[in-house]
C-alpha positions in Angstrom: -1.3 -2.6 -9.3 2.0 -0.7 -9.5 0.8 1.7 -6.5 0.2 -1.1 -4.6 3.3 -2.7 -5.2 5.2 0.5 -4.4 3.3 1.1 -1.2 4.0 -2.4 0.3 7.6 -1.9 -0.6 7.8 1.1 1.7 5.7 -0.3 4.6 8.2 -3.3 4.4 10.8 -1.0 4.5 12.7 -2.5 1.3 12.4 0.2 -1.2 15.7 1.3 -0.7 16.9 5.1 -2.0 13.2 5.7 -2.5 11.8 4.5 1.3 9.8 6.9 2.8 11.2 7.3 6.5 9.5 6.2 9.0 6.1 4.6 7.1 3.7 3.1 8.6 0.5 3.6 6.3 -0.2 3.8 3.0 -3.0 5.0 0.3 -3.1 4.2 -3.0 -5.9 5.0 -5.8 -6.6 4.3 -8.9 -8.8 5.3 -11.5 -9.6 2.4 -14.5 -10.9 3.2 -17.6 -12.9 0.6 -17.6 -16.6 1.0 -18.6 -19.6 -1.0 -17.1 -23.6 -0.3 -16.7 -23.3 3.1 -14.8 -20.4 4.1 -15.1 -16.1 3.9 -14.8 -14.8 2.2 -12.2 -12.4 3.8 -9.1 -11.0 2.6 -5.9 -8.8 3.1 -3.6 -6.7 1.0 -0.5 -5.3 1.8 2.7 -2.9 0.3 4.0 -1.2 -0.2 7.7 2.7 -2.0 8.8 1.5 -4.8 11.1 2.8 -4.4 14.9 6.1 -5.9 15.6 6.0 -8.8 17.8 7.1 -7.9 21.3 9.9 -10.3 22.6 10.5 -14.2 22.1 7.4 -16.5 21.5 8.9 -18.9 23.6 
């Protein structure tokens, strides 16, 4: 959950002395160590900055 955290921090642009220039996508993975019927479990996210809105809605 941390990775996730971290990586929408940086797309946001609000991680301050740690922001990654510039980002607009994101992958985090993860690896649990939790055990079910065939196997551990793993997964991974991508992530993308929604497009600014161009101009005034009104």
């Amino acid at each position: 959950m941390h990775g996730l955290v971290e990586a929408i921090t940086h797309l946001r642009g609000e991680a301050g002395e740690r922001q990654v220039a510039g980002a607009t996508r994101a992958v985090v993975s993860g690896y649990g160590m939790v055990e079910y019927r065939y196997g551990m479990c793993a997964n991974a996210c991508v992530l993308e900055k929604a497009a600014e809105p161009k101009g005034d809605a009104s």
